[in-house]
C-alpha positions as CSV (number, residue, x, y, z in Angstrom):
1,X,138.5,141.8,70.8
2,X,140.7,138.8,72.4
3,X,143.5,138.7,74.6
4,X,145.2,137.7,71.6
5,X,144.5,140.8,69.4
6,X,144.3,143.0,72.3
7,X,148.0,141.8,73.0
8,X,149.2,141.9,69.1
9,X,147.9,145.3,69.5
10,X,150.3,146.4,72.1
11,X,153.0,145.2,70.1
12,X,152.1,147.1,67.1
13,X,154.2,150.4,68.5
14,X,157.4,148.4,68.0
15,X,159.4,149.6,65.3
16,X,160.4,147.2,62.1
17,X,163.3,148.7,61.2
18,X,165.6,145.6,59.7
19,X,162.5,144.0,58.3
20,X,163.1,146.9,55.9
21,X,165.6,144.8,54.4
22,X,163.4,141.8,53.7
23,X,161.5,141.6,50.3
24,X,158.1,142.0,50.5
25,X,155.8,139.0,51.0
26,X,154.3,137.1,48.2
27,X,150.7,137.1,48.3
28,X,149.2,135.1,45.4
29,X,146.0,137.1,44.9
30,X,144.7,134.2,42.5
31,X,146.1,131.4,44.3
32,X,142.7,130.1,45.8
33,X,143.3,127.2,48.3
34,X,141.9,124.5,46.2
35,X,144.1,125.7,43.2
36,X,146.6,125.2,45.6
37,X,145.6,121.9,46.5
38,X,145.1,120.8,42.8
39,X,149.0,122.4,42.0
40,X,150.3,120.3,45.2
41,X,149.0,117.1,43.7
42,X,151.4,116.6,41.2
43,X,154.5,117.7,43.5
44,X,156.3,115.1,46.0
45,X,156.1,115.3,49.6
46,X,157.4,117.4,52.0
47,X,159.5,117.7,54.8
48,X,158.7,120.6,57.7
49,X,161.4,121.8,59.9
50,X,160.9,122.9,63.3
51,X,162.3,122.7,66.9
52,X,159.2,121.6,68.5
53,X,158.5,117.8,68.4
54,X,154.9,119.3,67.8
55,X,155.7,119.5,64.4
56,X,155.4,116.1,63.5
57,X,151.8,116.0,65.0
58,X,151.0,119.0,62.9
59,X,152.4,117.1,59.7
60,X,150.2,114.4,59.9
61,X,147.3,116.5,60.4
62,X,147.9,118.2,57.5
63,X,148.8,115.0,55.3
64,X,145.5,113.9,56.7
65,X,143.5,117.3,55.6
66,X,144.9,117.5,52.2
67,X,145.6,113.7,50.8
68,X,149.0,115.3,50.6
69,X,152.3,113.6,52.6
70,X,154.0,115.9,54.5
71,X,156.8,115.0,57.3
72,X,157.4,116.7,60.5
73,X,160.8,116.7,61.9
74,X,162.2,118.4,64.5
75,X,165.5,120.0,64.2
76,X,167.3,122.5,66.3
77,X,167.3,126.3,65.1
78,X,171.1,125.9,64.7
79,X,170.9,122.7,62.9
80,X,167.9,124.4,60.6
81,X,170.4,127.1,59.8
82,X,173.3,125.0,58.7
83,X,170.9,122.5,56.6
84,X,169.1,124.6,54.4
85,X,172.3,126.4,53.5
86,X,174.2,123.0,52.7
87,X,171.0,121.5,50.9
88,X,170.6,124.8,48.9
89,X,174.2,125.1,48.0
90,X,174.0,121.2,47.4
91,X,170.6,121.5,44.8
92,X,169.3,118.8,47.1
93,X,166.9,120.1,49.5
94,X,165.4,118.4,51.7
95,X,163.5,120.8,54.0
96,X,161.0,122.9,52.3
97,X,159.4,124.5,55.2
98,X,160.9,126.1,57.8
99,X,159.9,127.1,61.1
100,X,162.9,128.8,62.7
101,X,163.2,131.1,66.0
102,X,166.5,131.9,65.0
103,X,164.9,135.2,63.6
104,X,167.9,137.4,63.6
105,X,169.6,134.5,61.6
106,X,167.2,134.1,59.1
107,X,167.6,137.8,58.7
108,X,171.4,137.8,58.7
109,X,171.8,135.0,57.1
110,X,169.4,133.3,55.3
111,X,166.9,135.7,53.7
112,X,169.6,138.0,51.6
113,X,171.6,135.0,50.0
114,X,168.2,134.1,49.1
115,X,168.1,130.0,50.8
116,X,164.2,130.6,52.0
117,X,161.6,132.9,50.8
118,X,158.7,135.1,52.5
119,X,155.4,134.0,51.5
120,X,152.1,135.2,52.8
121,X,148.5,133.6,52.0
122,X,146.2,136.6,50.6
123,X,143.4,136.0,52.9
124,X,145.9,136.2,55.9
125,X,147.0,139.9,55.0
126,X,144.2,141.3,57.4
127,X,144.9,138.8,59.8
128,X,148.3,138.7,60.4
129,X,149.8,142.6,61.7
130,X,151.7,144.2,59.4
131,X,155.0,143.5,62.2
132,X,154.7,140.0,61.7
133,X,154.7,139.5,57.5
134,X,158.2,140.6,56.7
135,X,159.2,137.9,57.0
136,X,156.2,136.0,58.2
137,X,155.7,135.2,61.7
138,X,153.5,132.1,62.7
139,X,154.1,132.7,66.3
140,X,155.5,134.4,69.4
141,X,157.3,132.0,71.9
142,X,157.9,132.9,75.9
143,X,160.3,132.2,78.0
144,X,158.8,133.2,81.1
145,X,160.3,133.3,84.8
146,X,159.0,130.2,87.0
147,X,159.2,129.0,91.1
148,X,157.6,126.4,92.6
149,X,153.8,127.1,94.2
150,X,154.7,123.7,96.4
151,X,157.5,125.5,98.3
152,X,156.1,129.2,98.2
153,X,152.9,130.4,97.9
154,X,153.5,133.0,95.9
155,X,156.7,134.0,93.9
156,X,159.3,134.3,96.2
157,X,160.7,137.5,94.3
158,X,158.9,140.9,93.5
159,X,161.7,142.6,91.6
160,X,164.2,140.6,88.6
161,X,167.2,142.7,90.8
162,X,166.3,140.3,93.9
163,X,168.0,137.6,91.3
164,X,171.4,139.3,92.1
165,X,171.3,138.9,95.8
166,X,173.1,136.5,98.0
167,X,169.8,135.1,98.9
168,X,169.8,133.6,95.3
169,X,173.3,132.8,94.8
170,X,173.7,129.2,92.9
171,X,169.5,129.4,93.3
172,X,168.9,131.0,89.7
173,X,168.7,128.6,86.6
174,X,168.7,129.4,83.0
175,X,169.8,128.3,79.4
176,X,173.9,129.0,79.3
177,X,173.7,131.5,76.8
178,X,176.7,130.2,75.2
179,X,174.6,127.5,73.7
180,X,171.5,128.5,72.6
181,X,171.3,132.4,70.3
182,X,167.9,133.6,71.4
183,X,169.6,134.1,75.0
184,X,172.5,136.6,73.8
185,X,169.9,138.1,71.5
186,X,167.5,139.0,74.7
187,X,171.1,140.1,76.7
188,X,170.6,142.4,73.2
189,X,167.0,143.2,73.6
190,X,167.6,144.3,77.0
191,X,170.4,146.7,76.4
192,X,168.6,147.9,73.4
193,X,164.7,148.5,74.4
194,X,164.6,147.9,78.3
195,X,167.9,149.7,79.9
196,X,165.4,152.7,81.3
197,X,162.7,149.8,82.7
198,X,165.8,147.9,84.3
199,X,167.2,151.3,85.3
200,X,163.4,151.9,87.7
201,X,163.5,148.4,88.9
202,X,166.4,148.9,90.6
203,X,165.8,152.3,92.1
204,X,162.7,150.9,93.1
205,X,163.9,148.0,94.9
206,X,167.5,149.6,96.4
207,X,165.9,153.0,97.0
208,X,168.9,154.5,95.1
209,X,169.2,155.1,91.3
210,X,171.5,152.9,89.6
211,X,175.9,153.3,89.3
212,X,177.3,151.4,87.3
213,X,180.7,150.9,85.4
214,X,178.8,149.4,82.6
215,X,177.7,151.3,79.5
216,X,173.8,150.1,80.6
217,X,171.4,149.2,83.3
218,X,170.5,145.8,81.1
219,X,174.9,145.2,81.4
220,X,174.7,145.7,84.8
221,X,172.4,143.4,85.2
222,X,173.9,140.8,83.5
223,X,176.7,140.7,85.0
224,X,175.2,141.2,88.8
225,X,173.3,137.8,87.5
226,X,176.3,135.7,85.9
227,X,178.7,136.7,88.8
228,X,175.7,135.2,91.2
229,X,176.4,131.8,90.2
230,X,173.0,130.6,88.2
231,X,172.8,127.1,87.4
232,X,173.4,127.6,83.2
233,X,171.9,124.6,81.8
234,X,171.4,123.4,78.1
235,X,167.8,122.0,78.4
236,X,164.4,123.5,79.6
237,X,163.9,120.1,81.2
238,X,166.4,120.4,83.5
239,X,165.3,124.3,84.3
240,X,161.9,122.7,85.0
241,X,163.2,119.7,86.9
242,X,165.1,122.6,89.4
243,X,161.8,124.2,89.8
244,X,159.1,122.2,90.0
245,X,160.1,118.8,91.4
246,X,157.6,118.0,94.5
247,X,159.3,118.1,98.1
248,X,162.0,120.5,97.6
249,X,162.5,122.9,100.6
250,X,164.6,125.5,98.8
251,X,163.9,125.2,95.2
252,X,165.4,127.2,92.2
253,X,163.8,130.2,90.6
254,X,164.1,129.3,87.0
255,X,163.5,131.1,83.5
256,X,162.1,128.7,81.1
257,X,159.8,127.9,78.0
258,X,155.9,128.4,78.4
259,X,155.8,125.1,77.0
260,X,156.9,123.3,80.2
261,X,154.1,123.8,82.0
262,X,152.7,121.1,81.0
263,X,154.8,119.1,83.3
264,X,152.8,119.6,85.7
265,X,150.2,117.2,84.4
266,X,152.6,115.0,83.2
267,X,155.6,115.0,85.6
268,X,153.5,115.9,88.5
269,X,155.6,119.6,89.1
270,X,154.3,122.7,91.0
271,X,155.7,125.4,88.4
272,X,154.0,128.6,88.6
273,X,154.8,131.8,86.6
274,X,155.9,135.1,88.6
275,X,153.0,137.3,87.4
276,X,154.0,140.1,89.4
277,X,157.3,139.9,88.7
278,X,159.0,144.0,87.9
279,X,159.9,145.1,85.5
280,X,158.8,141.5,82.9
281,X,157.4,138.5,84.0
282,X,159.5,137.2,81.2
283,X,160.5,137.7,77.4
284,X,159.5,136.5,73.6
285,X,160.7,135.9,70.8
286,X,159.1,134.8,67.1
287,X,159.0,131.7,65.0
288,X,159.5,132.5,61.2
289,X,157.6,130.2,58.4
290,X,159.6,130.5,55.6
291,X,159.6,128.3,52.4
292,X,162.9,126.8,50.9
293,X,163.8,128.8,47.8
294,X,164.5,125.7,45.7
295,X,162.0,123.5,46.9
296,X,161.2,121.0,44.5
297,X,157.3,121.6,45.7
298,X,156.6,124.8,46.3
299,X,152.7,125.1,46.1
300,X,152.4,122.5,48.7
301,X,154.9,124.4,50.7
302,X,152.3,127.2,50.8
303,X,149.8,125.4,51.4
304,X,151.8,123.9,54.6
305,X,152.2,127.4,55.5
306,X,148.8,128.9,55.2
307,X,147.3,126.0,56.8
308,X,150.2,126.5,60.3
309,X,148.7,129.8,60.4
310,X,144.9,128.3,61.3
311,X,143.7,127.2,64.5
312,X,143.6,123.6,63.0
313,X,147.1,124.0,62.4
314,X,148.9,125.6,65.1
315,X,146.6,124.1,67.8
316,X,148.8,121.6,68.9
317,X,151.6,124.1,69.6
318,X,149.4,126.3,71.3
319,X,148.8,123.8,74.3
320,X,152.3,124.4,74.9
321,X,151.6,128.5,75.0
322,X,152.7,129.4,72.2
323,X,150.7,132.4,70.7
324,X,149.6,132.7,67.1
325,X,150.3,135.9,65.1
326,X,146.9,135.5,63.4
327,X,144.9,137.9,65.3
328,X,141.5,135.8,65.1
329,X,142.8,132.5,67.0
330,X,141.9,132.5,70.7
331,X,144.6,130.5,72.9
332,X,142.7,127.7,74.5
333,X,141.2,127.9,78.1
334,X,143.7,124.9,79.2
335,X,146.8,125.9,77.8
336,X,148.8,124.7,80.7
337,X,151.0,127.8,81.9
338,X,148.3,130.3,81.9
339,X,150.8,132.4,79.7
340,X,147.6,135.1,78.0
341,X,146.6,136.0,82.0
342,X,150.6,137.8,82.0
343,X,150.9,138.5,78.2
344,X,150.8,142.0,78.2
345,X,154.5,142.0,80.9
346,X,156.6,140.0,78.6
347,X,159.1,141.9,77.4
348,X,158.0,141.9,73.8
349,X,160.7,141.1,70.6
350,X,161.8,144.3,69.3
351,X,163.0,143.4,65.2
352,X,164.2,146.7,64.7
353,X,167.4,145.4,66.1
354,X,167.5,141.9,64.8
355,X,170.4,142.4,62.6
356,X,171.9,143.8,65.8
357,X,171.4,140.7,68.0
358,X,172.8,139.1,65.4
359,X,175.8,141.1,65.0
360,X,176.5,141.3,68.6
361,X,176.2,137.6,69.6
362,X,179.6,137.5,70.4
363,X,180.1,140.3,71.9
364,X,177.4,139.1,74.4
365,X,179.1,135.8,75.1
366,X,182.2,137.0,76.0
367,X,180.7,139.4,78.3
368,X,178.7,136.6,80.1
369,X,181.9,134.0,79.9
370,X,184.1,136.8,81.5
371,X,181.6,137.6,84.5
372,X,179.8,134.0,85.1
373,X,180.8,132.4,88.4
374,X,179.6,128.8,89.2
């Protein structure tokens, strides 16, 4: 078994609790791929949404395997969100796939009023775990935390607390969760799943079990990290610029994308992943493929999305680690941030509460906006 399945594996003890409220996936039993293929023929082209510039890469390769013109675009998850409502509601949609990692959105949002639809390929019901069909998964996406193997020769920290210190003050940088969902939604996850983890971390690095005003270890935490002054950016590039630049002498620690890594090749950086970070080395969170309900060319949409969950088709995102739900795709030996060596510590993306992270967004942001301090 691969580190991939042996991983998906893990995650299978996560419970699925608001995927309850998603309709079951359509598998076309009879729907053969070259059936698809002839059906496709006759429809016109199609535009793919997602928020990696991948995507357009991935279009073409598909165009190219098919004789079939498909477009790549990217587009933020909040931007995905408010286009396919506004083309639905308009009868003039122009997205017919979307790949979203706004998960709690699409669950909240655009699944019930019906704007997308779940579709899975038969022949990918045995290779896609049950956790990732309702709604359909392509992917899992890390964030991971990150310091510079130039300045230190190994992480600098041993224990997420040490963020809190005074020794870190103004030295931590992240995505301002005020811009970007998937941020408050993790704040979520925390309090949710990993209170009791958070909870051990600290006793084990203060040598005293937690007390706190706050109605959870993950709130505590939090707000010890806002109140410490991180750097709260609204890029990865900048996180990875804070990081990794060359000839720093007191560089940032940094929580970022898996896919920056490969900056290192191409910018030169010395980011390096804090495998032995306690209690997580980092978190993830899914991509959704999801086909617009009133696409004008729906078998070509399913096409599109059985062929995102091959290794021809999700290769090029996997060089920037991000890890295919299909159980039977091996990441590749030089995906730049080394992100399968430290799978099994990310903090893994609990649905059962998706509705939850959704609901609580809010809440989340004005608990951050009340304690940060730059």
């Amino acid at each position: 078994m691969n580190r991939n399945a042996v991983f998906f594996a893990a995650l299978a003890t996560a419970t699925i609790g608001s995927l309850a409220l998603v309709a079951p996936a359509v598998a076309d039993d009879d729907a053969s791929l070259d059936a698809l293929v002839n059906a496709a023929k006759s429809e016109r082209p199609i535009t793919v949404y997602d928020s990696t510039g991948k995507i357009v890469e991935v279009a073409k390769n598909f165009s190219a395997k098919y004789g079939l013109k498909a477009t790549g675009m990217k587009v933020s998850a909040n931007s995905q969100l408010e286009m396919i409502i506004r083309e639905t509601q308009s009868n003039n949609v122009q997205g017919d796939v979307v790949l979203i990692t706004d998960a709690p959105a699409a669950l909240a949002q655009l699944l019930p009023d019906k704007f997308v639809k779940n579709y899975l390929p038969a022949d990918m019901i045995t290779k896609i775990p049950k956790q990732f069909q309702n709604p359909l998964a392509i992917s899992t996406n890390a964030n991971v935390w990150a310091y510079n193997t130039e300045a230190y020769h190994k992480c600098p920290i041993a224990n997420i607390w040490e963020l809190t210190e005074p020794k870190w003050k103004g030295k931590v940088a992240i995505i301002d969760p005020l811009t970007k969902g998937n941020y408050t939604d993790w704040f979520n996850q925390l309090e949710a799943h990993g209170s009791d983890a958070l909870a051990a971390a600290y006793k084990a690095h203060f040598g005293k079990s937690l007390e706190t005003n706050e109605k959870s270890a993950a709130a505590a935490w939090i707000k010890a990290l806002a109140q410490n002054a991180p750097l709260a950016t609204d890029s990865d590039d900048r996180i990875s610029e804070a990081v990794g630049a060359p000839g720093q002498k007191e560089p940032f620690i940094g929580l970022l994308s898996s896919a920056k890594f490969r900056d290192n090749k191409d910018k030169g950086y010395k980011l390096g992943i804090c495998t032995t970070l306690d209690p997580w080395v980092g978190w993830n969170y899914i991509k959704l493929g999801l086909i617009a309900t009133k696409s004008q060319s729906p078998n070509t949409a399913k096409l599109f999305i059985h062929y995102i969950l091959t290794e021809e088709g999700i290769a090029p995102q996997m060089k920037d680690g991000k890890l295919p739900t299909n159980i039977e795709i091996k990441m590749p030996e030089d995906e730049p941030s080394g992100l399968m060596k430290v799978a099994e510590k990310l903090e893994a993306y609990d649905s059962s509460t998706g509705l939850d992270d959704f609901n609580r967004r809010e809440e989340w942001q004005d608990f951050w906006r009340v304690n940060y301090s730059k």
